[in-house]
N, C-alpha and C positions, 0 to 999 in steps of 0.2 A: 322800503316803500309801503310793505305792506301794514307797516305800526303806524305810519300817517294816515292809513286810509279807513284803518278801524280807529282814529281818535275820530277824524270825521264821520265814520256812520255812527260814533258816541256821541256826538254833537249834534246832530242830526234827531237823532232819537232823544234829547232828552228836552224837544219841541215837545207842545201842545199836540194831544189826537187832531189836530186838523187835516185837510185833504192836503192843503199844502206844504203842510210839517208831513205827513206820508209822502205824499211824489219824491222829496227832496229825502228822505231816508231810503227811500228805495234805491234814488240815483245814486247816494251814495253806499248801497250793499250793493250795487252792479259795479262801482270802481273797486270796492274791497273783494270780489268775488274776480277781477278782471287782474286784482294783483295777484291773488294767490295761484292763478292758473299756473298749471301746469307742478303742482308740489304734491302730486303722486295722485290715492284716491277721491271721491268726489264725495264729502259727507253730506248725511241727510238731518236734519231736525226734525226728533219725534217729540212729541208730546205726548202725555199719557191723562191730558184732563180729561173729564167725562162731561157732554154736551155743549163742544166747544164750535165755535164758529167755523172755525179752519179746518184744515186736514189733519189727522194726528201724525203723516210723516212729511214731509216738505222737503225734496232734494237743494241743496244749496243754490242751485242755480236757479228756481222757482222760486226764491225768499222774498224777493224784489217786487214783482207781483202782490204776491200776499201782502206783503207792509202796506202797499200803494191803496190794494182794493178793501183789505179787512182792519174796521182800527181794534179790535178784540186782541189781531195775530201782533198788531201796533205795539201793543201795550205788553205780550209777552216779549216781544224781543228787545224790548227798553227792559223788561227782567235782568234777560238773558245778558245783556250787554255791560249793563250795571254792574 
């Protein structure tokens, strides 16, 4: 389930920075985050940029947020995804 749910937040992220290509990558890191429950610890995403929009650590379960409110945090995790 959960390799369906990360092609969709791959699909999702690889929208335009708009507000509504974010809500709808966010929605879907809240289904990828709702498949993986329960597969032991909870990782966090840091970043090590220097004067960056976002927070440099982001627990998983906060990702969804960020993508939605920051297109900066947007545009790393199409990085990251990619």
């Amino acid at each position: 389930m959960s390799n369906e749910e990360f092609d969709r937040l791959r699909e999702a992220l690889r929208q335009a920075p708009t507000a509504e290509a974010r809500k709808g990558a966010a929605e879907a890191m809240k289904r990828y985050n709702v498949s993986r429950a329960g597969r032991g610890s909870s990782p966090t995403l840091v970043s090590l940029g220097y004067k960056k929009t976002y927070p440099s650590a982001i627990p998983l379960e906060n990702i969804p947020e960020e993508i939605e409110r920051n297109p900066e945090f947007y545009e790393l995790m199409k990085k990251v995804v990619e």
